[in-house]
PyMOL Python script that loads the backbone (N, CA, C, O; Angstrom):
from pymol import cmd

cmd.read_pdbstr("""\
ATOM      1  N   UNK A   1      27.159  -8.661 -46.206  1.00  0.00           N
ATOM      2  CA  UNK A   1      28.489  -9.211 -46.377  1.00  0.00           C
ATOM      3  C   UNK A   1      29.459  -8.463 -45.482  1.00  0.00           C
ATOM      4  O   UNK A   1      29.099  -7.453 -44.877  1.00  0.00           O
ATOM      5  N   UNK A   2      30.254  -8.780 -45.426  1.00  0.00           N
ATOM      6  CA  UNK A   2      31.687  -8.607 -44.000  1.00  0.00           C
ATOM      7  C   UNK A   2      32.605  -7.817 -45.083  1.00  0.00           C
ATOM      8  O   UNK A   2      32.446  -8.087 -46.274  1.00  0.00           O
ATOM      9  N   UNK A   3      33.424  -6.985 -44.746  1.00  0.00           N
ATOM     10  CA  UNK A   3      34.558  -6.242 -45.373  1.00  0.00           C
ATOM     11  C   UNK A   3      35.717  -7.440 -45.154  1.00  0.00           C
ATOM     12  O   UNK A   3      35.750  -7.956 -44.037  1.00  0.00           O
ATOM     13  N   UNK A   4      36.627  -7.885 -46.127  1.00  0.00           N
ATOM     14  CA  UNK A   4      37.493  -8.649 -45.684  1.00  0.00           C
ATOM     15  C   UNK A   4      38.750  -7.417 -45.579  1.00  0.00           C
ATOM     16  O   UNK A   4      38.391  -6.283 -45.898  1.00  0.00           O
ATOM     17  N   UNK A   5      39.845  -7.562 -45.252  1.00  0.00           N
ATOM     18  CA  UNK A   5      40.771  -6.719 -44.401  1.00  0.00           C
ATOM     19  C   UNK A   5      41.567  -6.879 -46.214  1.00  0.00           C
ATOM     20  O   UNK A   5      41.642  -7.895 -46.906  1.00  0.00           O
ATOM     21  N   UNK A   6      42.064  -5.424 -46.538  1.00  0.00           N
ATOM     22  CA  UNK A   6      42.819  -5.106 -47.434  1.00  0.00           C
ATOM     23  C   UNK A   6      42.103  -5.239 -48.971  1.00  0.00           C
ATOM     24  O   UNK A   6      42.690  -4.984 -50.023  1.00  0.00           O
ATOM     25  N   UNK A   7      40.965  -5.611 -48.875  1.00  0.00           N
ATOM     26  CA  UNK A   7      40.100  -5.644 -49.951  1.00  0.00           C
ATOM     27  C   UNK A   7      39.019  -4.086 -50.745  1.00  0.00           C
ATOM     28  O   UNK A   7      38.280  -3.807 -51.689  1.00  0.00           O
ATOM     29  N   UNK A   8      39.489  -3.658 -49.832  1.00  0.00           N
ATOM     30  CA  UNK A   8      38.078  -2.361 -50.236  1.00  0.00           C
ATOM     31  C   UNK A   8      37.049  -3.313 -49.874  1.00  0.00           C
ATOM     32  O   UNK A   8      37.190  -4.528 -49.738  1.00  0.00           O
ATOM     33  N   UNK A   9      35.488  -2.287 -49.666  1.00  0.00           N
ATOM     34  CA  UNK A   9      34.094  -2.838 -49.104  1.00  0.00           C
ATOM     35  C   UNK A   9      33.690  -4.222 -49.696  1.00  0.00           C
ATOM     36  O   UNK A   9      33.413  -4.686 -50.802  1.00  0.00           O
ATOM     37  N   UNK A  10      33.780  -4.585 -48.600  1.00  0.00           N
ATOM     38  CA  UNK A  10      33.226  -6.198 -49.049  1.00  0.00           C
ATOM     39  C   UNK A  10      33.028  -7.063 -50.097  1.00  0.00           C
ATOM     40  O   UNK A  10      31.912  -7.486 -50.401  1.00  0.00           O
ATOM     41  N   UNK A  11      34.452  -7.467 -50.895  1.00  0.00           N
ATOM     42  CA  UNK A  11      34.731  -7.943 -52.102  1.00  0.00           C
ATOM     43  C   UNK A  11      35.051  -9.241 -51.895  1.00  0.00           C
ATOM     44  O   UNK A  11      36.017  -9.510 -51.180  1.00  0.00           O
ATOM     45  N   UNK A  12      34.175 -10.390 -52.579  1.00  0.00           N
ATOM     46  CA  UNK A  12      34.477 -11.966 -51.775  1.00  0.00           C
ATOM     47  C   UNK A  12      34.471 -12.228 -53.928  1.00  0.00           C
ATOM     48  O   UNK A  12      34.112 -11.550 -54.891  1.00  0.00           O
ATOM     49  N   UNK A  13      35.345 -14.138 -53.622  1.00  0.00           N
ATOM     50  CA  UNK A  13      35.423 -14.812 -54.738  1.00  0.00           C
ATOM     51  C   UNK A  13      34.829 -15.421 -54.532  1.00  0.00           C
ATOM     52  O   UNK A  13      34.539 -15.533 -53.341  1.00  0.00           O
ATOM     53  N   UNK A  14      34.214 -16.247 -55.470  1.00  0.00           N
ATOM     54  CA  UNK A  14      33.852 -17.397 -55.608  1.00  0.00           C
ATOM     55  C   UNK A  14      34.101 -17.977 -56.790  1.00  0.00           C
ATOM     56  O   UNK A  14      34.532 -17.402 -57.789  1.00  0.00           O
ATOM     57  N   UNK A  15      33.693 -19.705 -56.629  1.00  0.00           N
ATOM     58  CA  UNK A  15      33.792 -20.459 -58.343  1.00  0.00           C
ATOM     59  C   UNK A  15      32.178 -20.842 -58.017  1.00  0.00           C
ATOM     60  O   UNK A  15      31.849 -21.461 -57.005  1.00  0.00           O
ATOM     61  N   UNK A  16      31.087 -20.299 -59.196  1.00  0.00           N
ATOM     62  CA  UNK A  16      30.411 -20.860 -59.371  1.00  0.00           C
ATOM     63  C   UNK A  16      30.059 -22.183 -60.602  1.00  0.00           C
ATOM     64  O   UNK A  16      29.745 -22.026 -61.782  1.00  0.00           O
ATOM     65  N   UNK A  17      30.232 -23.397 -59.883  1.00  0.00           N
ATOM     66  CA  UNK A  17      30.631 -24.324 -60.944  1.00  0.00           C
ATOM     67  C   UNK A  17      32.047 -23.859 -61.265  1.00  0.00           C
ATOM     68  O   UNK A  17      32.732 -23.406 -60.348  1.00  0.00           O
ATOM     69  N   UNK A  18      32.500 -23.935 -62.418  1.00  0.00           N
ATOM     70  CA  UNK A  18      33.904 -23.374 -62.998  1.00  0.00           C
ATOM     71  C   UNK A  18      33.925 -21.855 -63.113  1.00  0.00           C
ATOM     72  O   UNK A  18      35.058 -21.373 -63.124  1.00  0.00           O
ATOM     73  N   UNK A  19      33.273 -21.308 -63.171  1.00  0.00           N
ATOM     74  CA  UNK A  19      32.858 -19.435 -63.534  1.00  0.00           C
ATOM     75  C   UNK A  19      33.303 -18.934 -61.667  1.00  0.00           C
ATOM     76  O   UNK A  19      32.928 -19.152 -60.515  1.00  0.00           O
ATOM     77  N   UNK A  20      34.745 -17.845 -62.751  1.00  0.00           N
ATOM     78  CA  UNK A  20      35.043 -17.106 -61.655  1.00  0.00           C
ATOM     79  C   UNK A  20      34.256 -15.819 -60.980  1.00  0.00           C
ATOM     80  O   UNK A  20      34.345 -14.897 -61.790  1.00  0.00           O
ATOM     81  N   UNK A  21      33.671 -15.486 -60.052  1.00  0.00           N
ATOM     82  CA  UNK A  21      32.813 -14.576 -60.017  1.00  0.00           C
ATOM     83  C   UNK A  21      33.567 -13.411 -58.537  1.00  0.00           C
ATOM     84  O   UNK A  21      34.374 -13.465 -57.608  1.00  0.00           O
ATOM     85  N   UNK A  22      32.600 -12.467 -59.208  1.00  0.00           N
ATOM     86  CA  UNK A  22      33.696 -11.459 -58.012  1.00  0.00           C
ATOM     87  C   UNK A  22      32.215 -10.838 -57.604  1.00  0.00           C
ATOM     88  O   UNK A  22      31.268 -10.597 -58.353  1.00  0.00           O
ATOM     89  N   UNK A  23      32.335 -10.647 -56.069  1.00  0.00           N
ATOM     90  CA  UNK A  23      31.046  -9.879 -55.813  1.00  0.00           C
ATOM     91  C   UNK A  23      31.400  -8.748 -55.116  1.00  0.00           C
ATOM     92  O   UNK A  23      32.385  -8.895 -54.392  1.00  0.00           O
ATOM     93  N   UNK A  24      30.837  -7.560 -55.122  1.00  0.00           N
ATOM     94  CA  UNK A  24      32.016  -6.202 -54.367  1.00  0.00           C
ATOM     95  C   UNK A  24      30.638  -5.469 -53.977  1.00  0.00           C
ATOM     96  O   UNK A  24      29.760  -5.310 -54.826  1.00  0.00           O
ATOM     97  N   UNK A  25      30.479  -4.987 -52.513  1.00  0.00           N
ATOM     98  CA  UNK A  25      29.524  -4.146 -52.538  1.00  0.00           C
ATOM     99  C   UNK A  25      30.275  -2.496 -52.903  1.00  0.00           C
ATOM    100  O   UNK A  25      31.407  -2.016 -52.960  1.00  0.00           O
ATOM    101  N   UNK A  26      28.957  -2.079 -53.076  1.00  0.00           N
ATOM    102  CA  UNK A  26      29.475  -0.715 -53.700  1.00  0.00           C
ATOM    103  C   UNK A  26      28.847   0.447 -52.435  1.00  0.00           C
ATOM    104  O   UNK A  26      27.746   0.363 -51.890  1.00  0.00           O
ATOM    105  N   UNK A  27      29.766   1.369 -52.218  1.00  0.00           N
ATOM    106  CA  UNK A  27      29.438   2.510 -51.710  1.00  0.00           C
ATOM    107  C   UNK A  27      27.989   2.888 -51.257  1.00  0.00           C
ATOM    108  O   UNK A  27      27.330   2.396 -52.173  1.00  0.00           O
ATOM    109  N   UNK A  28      27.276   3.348 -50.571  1.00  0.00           N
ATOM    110  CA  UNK A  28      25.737   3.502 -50.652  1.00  0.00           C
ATOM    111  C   UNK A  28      25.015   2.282 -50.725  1.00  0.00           C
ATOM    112  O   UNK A  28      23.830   2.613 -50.694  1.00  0.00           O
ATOM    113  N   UNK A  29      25.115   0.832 -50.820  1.00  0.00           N
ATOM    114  CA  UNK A  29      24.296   0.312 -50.929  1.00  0.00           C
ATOM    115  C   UNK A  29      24.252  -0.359 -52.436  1.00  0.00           C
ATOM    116  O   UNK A  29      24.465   0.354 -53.417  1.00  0.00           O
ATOM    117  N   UNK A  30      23.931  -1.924 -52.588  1.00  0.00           N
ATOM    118  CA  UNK A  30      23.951  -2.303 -54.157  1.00  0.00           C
ATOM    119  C   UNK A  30      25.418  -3.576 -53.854  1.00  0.00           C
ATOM    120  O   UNK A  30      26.184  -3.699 -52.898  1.00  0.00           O
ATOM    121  N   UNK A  31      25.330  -4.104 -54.760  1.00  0.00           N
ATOM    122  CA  UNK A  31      26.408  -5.103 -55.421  1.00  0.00           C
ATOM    123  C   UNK A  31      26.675  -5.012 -56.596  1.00  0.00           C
ATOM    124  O   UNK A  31      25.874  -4.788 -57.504  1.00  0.00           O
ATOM    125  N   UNK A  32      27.995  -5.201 -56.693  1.00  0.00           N
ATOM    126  CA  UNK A  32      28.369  -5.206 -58.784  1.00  0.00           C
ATOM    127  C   UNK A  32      28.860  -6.542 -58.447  1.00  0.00           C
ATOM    128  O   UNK A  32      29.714  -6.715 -57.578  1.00  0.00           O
ATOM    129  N   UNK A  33      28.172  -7.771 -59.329  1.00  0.00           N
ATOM    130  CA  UNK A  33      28.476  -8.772 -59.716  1.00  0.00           C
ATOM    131  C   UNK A  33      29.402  -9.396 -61.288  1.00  0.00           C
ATOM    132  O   UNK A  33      28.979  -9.821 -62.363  1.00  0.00           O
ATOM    133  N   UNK A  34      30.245  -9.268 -60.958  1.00  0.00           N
ATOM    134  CA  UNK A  34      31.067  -9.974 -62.056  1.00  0.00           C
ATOM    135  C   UNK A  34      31.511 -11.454 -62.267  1.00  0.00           C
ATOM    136  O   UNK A  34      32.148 -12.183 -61.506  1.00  0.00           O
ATOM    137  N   UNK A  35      30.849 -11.773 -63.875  1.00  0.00           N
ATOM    138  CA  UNK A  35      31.635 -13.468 -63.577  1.00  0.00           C
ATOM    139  C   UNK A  35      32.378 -13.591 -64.820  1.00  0.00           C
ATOM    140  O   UNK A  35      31.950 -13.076 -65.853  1.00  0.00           O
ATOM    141  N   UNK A  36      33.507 -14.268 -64.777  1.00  0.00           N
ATOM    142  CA  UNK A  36      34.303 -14.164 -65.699  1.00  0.00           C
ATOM    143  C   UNK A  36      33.675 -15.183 -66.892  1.00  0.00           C
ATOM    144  O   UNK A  36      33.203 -16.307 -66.721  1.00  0.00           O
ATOM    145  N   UNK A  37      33.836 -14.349 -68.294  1.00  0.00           N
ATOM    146  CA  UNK A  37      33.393 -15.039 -69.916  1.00  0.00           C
ATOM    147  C   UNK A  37      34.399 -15.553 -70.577  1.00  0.00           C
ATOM    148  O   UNK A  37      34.938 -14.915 -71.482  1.00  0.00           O
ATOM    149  N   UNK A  38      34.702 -16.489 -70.307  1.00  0.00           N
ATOM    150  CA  UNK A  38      36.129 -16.803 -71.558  1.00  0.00           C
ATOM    151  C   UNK A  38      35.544 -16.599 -72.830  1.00  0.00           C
ATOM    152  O   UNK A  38      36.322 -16.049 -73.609  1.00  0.00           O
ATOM    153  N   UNK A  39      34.146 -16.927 -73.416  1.00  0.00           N
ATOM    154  CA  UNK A  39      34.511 -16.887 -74.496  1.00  0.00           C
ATOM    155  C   UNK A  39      33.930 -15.068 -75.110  1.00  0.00           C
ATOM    156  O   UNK A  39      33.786 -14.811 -76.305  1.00  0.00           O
ATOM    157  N   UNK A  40      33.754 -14.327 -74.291  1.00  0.00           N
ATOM    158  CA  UNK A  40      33.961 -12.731 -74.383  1.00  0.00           C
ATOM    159  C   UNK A  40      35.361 -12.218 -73.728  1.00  0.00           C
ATOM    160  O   UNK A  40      35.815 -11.077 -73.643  1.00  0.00           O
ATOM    161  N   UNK A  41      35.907 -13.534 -73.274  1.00  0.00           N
ATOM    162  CA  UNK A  41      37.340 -12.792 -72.915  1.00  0.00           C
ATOM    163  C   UNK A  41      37.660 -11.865 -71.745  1.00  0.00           C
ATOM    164  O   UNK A  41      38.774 -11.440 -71.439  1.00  0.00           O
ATOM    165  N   UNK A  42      36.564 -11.636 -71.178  1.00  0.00           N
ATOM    166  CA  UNK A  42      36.848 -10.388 -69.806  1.00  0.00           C
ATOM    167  C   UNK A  42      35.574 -11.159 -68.963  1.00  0.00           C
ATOM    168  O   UNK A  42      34.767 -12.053 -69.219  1.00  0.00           O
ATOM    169  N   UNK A  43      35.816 -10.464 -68.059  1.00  0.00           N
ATOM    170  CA  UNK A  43      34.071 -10.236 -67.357  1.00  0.00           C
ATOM    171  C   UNK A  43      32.799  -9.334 -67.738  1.00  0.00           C
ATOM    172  O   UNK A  43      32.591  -8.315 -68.396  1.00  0.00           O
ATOM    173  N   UNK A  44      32.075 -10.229 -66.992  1.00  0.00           N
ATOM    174  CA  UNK A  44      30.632  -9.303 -67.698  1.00  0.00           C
ATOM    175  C   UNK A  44      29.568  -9.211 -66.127  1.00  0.00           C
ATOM    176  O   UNK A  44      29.362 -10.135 -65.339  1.00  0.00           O
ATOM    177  N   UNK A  45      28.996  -7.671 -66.050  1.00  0.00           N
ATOM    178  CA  UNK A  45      28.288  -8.301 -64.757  1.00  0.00           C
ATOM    179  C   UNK A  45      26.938  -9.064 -65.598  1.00  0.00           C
ATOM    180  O   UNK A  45      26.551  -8.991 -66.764  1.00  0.00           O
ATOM    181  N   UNK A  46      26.368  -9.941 -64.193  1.00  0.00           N
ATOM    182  CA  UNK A  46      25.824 -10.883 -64.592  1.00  0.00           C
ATOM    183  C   UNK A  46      25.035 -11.181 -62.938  1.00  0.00           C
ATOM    184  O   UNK A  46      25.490 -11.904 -62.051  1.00  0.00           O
ATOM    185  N   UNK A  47      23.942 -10.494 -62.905  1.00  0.00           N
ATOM    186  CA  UNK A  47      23.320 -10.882 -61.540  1.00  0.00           C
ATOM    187  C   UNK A  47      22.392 -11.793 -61.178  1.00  0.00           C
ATOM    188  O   UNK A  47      21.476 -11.551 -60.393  1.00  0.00           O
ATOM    189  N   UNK A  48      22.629 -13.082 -61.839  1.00  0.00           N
ATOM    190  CA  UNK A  48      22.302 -14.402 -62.042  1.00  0.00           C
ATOM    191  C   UNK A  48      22.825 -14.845 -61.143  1.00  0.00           C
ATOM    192  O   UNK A  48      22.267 -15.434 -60.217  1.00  0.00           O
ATOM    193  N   UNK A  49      24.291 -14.582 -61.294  1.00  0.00           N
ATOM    194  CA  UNK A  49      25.118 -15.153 -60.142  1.00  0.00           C
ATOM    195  C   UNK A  49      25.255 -14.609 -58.740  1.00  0.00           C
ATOM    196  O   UNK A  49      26.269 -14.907 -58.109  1.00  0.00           O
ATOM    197  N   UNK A  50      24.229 -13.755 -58.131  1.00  0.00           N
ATOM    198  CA  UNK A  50      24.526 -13.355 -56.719  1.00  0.00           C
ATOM    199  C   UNK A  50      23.145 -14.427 -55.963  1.00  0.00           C
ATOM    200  O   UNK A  50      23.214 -14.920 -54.837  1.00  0.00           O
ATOM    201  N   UNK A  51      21.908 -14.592 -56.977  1.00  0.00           N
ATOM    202  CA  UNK A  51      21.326 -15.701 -56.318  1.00  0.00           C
ATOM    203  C   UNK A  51      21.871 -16.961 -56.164  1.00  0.00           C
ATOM    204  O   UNK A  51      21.668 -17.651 -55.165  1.00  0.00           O
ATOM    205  N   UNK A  52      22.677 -17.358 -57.274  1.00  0.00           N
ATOM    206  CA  UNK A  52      23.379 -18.705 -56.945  1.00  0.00           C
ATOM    207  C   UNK A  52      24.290 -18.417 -55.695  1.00  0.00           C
ATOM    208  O   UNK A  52      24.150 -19.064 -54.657  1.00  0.00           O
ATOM    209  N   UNK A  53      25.035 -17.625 -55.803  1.00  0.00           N
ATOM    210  CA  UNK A  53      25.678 -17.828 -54.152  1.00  0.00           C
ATOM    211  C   UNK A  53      24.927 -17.178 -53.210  1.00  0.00           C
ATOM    212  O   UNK A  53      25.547 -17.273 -52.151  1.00  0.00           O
ATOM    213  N   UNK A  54      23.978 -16.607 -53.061  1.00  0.00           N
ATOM    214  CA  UNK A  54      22.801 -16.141 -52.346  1.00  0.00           C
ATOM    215  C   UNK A  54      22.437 -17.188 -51.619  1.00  0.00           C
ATOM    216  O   UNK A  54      22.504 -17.269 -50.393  1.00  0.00           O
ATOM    217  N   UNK A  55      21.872 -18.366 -52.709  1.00  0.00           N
ATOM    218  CA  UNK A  55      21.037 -19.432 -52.168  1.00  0.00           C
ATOM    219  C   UNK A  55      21.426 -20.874 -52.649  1.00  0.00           C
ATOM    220  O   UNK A  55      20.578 -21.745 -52.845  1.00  0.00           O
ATOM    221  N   UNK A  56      22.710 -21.052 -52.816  1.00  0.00           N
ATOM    222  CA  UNK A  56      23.016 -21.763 -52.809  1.00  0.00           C
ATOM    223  C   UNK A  56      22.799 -23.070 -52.288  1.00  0.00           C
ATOM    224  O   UNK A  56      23.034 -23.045 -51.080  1.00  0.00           O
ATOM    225  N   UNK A  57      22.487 -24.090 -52.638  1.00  0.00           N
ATOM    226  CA  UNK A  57      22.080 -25.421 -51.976  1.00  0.00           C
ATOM    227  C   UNK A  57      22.643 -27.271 -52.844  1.00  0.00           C
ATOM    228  O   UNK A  57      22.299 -28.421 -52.573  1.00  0.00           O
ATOM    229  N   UNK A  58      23.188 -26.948 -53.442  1.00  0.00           N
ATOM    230  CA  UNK A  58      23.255 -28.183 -54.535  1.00  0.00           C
ATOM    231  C   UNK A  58      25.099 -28.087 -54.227  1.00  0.00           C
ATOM    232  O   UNK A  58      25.655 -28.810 -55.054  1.00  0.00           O
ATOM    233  N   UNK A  59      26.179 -27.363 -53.233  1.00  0.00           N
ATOM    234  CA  UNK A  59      27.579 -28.031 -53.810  1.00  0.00           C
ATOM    235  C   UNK A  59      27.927 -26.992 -55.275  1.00  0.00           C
ATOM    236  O   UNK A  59      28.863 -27.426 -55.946  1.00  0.00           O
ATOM    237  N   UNK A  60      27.629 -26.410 -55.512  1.00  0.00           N
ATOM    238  CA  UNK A  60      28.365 -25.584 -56.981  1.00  0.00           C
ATOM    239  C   UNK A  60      29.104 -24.521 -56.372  1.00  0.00           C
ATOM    240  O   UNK A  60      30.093 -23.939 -56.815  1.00  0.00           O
ATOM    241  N   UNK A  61      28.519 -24.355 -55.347  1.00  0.00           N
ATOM    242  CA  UNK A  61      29.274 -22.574 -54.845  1.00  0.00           C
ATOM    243  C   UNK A  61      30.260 -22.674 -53.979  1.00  0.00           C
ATOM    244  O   UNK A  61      29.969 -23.306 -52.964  1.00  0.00           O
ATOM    245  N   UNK A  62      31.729 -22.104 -54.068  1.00  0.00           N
ATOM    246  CA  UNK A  62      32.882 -22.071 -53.528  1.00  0.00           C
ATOM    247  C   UNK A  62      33.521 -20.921 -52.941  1.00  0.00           C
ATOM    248  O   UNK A  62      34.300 -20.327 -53.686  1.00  0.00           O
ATOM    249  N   UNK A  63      33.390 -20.532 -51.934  1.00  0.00           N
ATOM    250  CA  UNK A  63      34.273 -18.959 -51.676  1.00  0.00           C
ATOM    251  C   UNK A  63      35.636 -19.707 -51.916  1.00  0.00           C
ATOM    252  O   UNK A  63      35.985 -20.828 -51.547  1.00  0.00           O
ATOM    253  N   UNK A  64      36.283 -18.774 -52.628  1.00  0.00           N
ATOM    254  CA  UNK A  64      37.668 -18.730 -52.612  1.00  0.00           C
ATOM    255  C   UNK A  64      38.162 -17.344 -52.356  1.00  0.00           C
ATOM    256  O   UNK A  64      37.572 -16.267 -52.259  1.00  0.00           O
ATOM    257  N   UNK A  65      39.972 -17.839 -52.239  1.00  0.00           N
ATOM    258  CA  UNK A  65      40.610 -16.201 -51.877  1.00  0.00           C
ATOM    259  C   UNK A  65      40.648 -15.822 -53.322  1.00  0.00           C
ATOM    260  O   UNK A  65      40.348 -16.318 -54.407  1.00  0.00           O
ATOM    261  N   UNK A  66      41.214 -14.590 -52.786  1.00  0.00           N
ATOM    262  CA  UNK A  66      41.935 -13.632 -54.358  1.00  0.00           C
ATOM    263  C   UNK A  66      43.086 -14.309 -55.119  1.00  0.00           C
ATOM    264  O   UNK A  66      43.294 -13.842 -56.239  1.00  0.00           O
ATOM    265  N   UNK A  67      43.708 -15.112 -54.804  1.00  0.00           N
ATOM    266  CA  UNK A  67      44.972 -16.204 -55.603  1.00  0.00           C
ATOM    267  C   UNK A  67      44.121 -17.586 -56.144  1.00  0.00           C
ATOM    268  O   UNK A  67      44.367 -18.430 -57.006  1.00  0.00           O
ATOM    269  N   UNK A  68      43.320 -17.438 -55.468  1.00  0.00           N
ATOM    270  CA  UNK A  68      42.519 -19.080 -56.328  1.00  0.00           C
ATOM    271  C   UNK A  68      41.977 -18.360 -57.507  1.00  0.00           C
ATOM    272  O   UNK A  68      42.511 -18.714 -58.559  1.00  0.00           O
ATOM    273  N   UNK A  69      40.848 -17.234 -57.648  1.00  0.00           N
ATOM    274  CA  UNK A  69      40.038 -17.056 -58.062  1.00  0.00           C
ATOM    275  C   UNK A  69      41.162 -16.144 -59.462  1.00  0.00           C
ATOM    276  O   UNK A  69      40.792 -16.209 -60.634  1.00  0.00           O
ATOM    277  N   UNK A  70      42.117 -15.579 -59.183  1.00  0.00           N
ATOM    278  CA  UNK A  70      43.080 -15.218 -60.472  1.00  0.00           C
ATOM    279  C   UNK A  70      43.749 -16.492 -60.962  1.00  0.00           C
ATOM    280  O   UNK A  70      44.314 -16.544 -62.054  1.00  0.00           O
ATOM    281  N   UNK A  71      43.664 -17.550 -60.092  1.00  0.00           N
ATOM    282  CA  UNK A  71      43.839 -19.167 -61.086  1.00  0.00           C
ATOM    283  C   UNK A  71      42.974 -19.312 -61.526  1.00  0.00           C
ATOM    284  O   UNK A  71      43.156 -18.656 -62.552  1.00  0.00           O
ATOM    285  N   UNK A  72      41.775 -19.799 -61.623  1.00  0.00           N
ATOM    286  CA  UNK A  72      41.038 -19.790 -62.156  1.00  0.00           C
ATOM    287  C   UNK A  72      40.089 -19.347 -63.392  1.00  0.00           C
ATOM    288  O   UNK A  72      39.212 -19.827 -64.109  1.00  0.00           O
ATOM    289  N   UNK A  73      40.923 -17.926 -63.169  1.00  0.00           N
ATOM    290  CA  UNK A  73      40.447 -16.819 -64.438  1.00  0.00           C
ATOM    291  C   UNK A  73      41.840 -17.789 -65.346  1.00  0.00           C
ATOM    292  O   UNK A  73      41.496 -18.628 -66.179  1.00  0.00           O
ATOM    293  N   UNK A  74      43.043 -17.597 -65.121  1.00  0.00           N
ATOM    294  CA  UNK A  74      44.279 -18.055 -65.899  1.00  0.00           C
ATOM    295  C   UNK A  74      43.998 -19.314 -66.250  1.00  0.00           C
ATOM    296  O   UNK A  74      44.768 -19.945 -66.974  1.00  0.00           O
ATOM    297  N   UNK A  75      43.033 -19.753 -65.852  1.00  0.00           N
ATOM    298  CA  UNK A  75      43.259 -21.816 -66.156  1.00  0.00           C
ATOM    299  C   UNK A  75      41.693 -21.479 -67.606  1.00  0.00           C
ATOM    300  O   UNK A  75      41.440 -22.222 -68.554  1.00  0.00           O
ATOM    301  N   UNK A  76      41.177 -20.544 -67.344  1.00  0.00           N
ATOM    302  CA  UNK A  76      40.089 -20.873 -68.397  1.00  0.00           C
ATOM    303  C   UNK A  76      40.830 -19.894 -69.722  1.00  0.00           C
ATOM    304  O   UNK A  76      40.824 -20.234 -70.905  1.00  0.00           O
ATOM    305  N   UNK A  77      41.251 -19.026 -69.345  1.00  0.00           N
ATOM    306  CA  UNK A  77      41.883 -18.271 -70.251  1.00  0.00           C
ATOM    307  C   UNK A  77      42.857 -19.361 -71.064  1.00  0.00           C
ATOM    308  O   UNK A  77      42.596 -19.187 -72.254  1.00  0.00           O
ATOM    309  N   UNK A  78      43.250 -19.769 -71.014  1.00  0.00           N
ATOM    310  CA  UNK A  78      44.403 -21.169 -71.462  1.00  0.00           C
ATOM    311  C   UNK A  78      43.884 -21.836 -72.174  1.00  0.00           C
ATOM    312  O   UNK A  78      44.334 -22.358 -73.194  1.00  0.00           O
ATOM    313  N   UNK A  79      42.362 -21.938 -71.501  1.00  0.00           N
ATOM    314  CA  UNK A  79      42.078 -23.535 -72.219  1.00  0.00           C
ATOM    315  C   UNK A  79      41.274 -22.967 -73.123  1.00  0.00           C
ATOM    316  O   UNK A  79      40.968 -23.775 -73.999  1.00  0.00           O
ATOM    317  N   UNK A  80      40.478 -21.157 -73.370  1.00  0.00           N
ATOM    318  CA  UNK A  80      40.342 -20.931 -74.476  1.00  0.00           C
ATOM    319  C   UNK A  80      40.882 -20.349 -75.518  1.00  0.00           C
ATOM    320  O   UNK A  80      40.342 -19.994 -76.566  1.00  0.00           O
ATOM    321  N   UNK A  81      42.220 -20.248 -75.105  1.00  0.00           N
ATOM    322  CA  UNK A  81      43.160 -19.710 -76.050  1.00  0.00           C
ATOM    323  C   UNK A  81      43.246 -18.058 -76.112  1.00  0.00           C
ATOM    324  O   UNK A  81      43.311 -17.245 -77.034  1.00  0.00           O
ATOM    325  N   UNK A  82      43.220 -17.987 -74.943  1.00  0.00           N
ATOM    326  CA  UNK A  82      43.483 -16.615 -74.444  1.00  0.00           C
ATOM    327  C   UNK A  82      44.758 -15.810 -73.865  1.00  0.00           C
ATOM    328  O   UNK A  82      45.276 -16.391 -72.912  1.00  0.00           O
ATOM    329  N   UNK A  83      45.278 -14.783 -74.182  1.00  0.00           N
ATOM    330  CA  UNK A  83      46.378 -14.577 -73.239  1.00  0.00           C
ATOM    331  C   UNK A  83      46.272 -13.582 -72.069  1.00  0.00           C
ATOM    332  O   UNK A  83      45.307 -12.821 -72.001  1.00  0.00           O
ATOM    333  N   UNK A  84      47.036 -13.579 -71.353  1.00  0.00           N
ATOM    334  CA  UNK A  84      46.713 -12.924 -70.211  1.00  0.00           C
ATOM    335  C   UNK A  84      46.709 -11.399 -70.094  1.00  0.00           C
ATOM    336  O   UNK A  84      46.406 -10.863 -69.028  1.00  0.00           O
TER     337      UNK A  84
END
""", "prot")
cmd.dss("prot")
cmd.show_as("cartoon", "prot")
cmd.util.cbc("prot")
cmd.orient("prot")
């Protein structure tokens, strides 16, 4: 993965399906995968989701920026009755 500029090491969004996911490489080598749980309310890592955008092929996987992907967390948070 590419460092995007003002992000720290290589931190990209995506929507997989509706699930906001954050992928960040870490220092030394490795990924911490996070996808957001509305109904646990936070994120959870979950490295299910680095093969789906890994290998993506079916249309579910979306890079987005950092302002889509904090909509996205806010639009599910809402609709489960969450506050911010």
């Amino acid at each position: 993965m590419t460092k995007p500029e003002g992000r720290g090491p290589g931190v990209r969004f995506y929507l997989v399906g509706r699930v906001p996911v954050r992928l960040e490489e870490r220092e030394g080598g490795g990924v911490d995968v996070l996808a957001f749980n509305p109904l646990l309310g936070g994120f959870v890592r979950d490295a299910r989701y680095y093969g789906a955008v890994q290998f993506e092929d079916m249309g579910r996987v979306r890079e987005i920026d950092e302002a889509n992907f904090g909509a996205a967390v806010q639009t599910l948070q809402k609709e489960y009755g969450q506050t911010a």
